[in-house]
C-alpha positions as a Markdown table, in Angstrom:
| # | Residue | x | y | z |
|---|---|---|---|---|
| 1 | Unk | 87.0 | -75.9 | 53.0 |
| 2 | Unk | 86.3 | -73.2 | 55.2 |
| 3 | Unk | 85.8 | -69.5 | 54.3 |
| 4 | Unk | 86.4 | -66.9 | 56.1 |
| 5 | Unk | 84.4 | -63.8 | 54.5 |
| 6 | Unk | 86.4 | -61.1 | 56.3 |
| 7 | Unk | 86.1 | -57.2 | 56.5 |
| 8 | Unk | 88.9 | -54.9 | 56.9 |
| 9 | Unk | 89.3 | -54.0 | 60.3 |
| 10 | Unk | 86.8 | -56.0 | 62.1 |
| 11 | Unk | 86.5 | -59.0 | 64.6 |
| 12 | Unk | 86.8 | -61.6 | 62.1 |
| 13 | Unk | 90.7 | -60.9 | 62.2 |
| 14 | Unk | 89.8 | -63.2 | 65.9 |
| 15 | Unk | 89.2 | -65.4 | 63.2 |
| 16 | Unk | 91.9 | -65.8 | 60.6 |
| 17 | Unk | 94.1 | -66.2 | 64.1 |
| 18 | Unk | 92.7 | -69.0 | 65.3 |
| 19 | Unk | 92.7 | -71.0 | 62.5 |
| 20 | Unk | 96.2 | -70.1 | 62.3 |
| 21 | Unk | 97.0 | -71.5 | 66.0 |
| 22 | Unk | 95.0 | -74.7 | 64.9 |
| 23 | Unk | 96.5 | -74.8 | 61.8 |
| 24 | Unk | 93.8 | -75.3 | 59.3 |
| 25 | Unk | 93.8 | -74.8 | 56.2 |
| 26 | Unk | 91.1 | -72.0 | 55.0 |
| 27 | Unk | 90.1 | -69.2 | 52.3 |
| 28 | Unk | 89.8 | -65.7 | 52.4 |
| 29 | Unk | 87.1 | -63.9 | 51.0 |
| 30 | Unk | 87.8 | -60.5 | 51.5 |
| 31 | Unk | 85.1 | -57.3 | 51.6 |
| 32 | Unk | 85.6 | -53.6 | 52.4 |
| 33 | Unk | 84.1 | -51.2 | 54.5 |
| 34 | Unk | 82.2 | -48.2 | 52.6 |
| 35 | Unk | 84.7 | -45.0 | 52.9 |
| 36 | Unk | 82.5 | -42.4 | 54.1 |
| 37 | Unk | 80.0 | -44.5 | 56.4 |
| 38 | Unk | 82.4 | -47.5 | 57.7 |
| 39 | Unk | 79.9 | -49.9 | 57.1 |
| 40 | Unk | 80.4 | -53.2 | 55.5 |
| 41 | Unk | 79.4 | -53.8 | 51.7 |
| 42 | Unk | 76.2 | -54.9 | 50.7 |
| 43 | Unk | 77.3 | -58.1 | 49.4 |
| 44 | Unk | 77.8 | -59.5 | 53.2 |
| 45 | Unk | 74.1 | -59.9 | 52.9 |
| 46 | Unk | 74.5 | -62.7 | 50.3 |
| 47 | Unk | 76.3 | -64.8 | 52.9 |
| 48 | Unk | 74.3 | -64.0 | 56.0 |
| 49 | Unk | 70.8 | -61.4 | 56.0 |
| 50 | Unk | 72.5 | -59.5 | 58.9 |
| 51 | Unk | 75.7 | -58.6 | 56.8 |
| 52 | Unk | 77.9 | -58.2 | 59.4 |
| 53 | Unk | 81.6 | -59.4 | 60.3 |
| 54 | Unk | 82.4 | -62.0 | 61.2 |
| 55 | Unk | 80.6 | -64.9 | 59.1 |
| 56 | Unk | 82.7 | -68.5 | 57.8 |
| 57 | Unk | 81.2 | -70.9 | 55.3 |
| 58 | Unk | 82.2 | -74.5 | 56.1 |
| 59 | Unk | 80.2 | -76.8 | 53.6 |
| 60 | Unk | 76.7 | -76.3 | 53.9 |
| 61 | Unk | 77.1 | -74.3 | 57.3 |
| 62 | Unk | 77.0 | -70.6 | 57.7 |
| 63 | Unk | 78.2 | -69.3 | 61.3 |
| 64 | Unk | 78.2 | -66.2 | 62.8 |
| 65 | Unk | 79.5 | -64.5 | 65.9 |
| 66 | Unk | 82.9 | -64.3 | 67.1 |
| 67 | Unk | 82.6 | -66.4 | 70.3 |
| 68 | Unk | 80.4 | -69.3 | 68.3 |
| 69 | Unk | 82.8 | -69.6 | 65.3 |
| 70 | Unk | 85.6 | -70.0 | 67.5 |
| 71 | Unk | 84.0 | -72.5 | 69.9 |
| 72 | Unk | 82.7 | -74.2 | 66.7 |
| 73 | Unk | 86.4 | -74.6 | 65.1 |
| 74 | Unk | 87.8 | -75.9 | 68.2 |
| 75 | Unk | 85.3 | -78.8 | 69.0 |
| 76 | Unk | 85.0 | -79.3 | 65.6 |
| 77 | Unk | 88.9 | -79.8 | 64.4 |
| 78 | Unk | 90.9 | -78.6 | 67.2 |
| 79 | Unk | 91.1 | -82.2 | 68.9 |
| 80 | Unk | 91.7 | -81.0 | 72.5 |
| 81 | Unk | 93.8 | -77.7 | 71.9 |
| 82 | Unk | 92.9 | -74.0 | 72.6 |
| 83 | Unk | 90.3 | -75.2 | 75.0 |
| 84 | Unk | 90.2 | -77.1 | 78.6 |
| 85 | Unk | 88.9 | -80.5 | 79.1 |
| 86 | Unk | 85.2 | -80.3 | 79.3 |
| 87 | Unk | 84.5 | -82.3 | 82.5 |
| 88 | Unk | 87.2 | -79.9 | 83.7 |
| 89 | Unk | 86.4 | -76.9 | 86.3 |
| 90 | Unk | 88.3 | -74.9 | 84.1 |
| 91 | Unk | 86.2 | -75.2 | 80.8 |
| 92 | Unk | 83.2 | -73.3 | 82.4 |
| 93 | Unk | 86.1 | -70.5 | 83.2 |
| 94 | Unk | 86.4 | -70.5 | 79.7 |
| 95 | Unk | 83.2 | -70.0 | 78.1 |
| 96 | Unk | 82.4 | -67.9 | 80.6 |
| 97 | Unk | 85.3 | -66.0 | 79.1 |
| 98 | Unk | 84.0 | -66.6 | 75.8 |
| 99 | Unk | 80.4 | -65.3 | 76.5 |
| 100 | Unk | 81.8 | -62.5 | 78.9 |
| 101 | Unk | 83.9 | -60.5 | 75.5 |
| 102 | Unk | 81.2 | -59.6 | 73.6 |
| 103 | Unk | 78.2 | -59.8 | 75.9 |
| 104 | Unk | 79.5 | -57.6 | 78.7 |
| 105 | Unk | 83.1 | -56.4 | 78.4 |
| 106 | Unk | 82.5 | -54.8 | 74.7 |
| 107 | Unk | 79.5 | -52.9 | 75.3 |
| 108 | Unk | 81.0 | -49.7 | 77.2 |
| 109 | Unk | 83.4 | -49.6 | 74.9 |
| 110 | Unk | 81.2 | -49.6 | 71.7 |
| 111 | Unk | 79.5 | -46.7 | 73.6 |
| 112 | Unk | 82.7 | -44.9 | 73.8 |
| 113 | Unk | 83.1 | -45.2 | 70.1 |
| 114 | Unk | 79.5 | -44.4 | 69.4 |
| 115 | Unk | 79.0 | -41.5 | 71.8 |
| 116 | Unk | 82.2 | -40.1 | 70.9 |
| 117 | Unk | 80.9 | -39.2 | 67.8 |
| 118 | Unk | 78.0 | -37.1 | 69.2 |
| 119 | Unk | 80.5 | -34.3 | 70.6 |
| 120 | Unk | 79.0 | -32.6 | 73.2 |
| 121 | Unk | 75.6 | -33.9 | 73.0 |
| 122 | Unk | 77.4 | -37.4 | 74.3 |
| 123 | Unk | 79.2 | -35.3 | 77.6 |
| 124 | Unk | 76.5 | -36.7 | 79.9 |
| 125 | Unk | 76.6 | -40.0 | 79.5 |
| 126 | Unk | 80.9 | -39.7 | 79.7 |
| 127 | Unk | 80.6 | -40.3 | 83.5 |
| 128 | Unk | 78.3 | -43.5 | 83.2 |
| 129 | Unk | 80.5 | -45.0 | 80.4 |
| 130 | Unk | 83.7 | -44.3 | 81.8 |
| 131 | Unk | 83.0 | -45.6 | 84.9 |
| 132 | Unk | 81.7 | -48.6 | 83.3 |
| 133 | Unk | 84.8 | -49.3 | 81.3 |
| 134 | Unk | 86.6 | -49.0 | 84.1 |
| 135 | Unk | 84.9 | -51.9 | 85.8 |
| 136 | Unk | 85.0 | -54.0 | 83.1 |
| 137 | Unk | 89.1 | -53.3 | 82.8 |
| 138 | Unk | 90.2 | -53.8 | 86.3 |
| 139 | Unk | 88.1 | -56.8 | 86.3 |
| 140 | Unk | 89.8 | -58.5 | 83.6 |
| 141 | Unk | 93.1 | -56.5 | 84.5 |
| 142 | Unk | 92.9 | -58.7 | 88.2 |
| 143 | Unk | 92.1 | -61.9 | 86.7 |
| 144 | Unk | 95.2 | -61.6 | 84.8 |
| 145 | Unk | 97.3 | -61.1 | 87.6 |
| 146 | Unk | 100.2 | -63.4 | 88.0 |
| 147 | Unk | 98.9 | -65.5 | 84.9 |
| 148 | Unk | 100.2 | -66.0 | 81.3 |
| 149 | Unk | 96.6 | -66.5 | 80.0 |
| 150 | Unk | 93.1 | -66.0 | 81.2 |
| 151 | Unk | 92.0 | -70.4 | 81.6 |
| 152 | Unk | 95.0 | -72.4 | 82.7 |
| 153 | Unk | 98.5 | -72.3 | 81.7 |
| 154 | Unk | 98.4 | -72.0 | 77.6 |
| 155 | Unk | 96.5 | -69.9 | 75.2 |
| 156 | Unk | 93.1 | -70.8 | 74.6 |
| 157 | Unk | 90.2 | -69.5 | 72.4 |
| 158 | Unk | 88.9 | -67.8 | 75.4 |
| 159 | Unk | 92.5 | -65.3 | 74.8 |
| 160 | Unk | 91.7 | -65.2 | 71.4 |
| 161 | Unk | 88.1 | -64.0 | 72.0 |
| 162 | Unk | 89.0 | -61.3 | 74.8 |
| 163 | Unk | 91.8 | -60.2 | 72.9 |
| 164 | Unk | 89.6 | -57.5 | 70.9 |
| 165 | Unk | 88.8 | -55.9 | 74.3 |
| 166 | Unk | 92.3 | -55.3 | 74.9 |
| 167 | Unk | 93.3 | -54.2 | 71.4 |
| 168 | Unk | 89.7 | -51.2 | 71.5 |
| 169 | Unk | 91.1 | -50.4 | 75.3 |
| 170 | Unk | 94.7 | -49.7 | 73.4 |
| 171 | Unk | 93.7 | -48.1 | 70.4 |
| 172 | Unk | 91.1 | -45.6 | 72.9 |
| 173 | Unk | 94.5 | -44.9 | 75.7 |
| 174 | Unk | 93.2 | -46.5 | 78.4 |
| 175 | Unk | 94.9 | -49.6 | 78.2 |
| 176 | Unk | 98.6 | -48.7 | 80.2 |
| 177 | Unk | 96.6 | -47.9 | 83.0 |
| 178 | Unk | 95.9 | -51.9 | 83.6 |
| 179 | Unk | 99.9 | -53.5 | 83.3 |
| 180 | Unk | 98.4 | -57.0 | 83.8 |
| 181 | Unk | 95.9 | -56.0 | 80.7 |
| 182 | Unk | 98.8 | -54.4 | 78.8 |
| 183 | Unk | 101.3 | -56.9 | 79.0 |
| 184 | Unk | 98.8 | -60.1 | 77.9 |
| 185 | Unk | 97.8 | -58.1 | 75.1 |
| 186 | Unk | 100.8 | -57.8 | 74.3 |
| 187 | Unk | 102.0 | -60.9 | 74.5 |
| 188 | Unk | 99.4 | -62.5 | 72.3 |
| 189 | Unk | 99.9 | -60.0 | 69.5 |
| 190 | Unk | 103.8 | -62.0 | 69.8 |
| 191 | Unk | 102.3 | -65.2 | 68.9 |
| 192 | Unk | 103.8 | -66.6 | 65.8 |
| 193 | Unk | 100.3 | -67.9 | 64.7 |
| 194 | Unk | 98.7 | -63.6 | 65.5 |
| 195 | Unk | 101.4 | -62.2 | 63.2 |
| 196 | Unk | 100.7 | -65.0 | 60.6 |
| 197 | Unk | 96.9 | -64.6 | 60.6 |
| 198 | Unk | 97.8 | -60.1 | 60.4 |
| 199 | Unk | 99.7 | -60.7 | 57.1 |
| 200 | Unk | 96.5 | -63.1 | 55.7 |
| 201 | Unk | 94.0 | -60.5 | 56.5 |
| 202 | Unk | 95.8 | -57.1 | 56.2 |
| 203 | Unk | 96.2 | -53.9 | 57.2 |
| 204 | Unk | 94.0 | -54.0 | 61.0 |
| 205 | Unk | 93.9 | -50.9 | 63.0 |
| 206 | Unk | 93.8 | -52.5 | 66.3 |
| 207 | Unk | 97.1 | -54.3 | 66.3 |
| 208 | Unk | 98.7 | -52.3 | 68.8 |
């Protein structure tokens, strides 16, 4: 069976919605962030030494990272849905999608977050990470244009992964300014299988 050790708030809610679109059956373990410092709980650390979000038990297996547990779930029970075929031109388009979320797109805006905090201590690097953002929006925002979905013509885990860019670019207000980017967003946050996999996991502060 596979578990899903998921934190409030976090990317593991990616997660709970994929399995729901491959319709897998799965467990919930659930942890809490600490009140004053935001941080996950301790006991993270039993199931992985980094003690982060999101982590899934399947057997003896213990995965980490958002963009590997999803590609994992798909090869491994999604028999040919939520990804291209892989001698397709299309599947590189979609772990390049699946590579790009958190090892480019998510960076500016976890600065955003971080540096915000600082006050004005953070005010001269607001130029460098706005700009950057900005790049990173209107690139994704023109590769949505005229499409339903980032890789082909149905959903894929490559959505599922990017979708956490455009749910941190809502929740900081910068979101309207890119309609392509607005309107996918929400449109996933429509699916049957997202508002399914939001009751599972809870309260999630992104879901706008």
């Amino acid at each position: 069976m596979i578990v899903v050790h998921h934190l409030n708030n976090s990317r593991s809610q990616r997660i709970l919605w994929a399995l729901e679109e491959l319709e897998l059956p799965y467990e919930i373990k659930r942890y809490q962030r600490d009140a004053q410092t935001n941080l996950a709980p301790p006991e993270l650390k039993q199931v992985h030494p980094l003690g982060k979000s999101p982590v899934i038990t399947d057997g003896n297996r213990t995965l980490i990272e958002s963009g590997a547990i999803i590609d994992y779930l798909i090869r491994r029970y999604g028999k040919g849905r939520l990804q291209p075929a892989p001698e397709s031109p299309e599947y590189d388009q979609y772990q390049q999608w699946l590579q790009y979320a958190e090892g480019s797109a998510m960076l500016p805006l976890m600065l955003n977050l971080y540096v915000g905090r600082l006050g004005d201590a953070g005010a001269p690097l607001r130029p460098r990470i706005d700009s950057e953002i900005a790049n990173h929006l209107g690139y994704l925002n023109s590769a949505l244009a005229g499409r339903q979905f980032l890789v082909g013509n149905t959903l894929t885990g490559a959505d599922i992964q990017m979708s956490f860019v455009g749910e941190v670019a809502g929740v900081f207000g910068v979101r309207a300014a890119y309609p392509n980017l607005d309107a996918w967003t929400k449109r996933l946050h429509e699916r049957p299988a997202y508002k399914k996999a939001l009751e599972k996991g809870g309260a999630y502060a992104y879901a706008n």
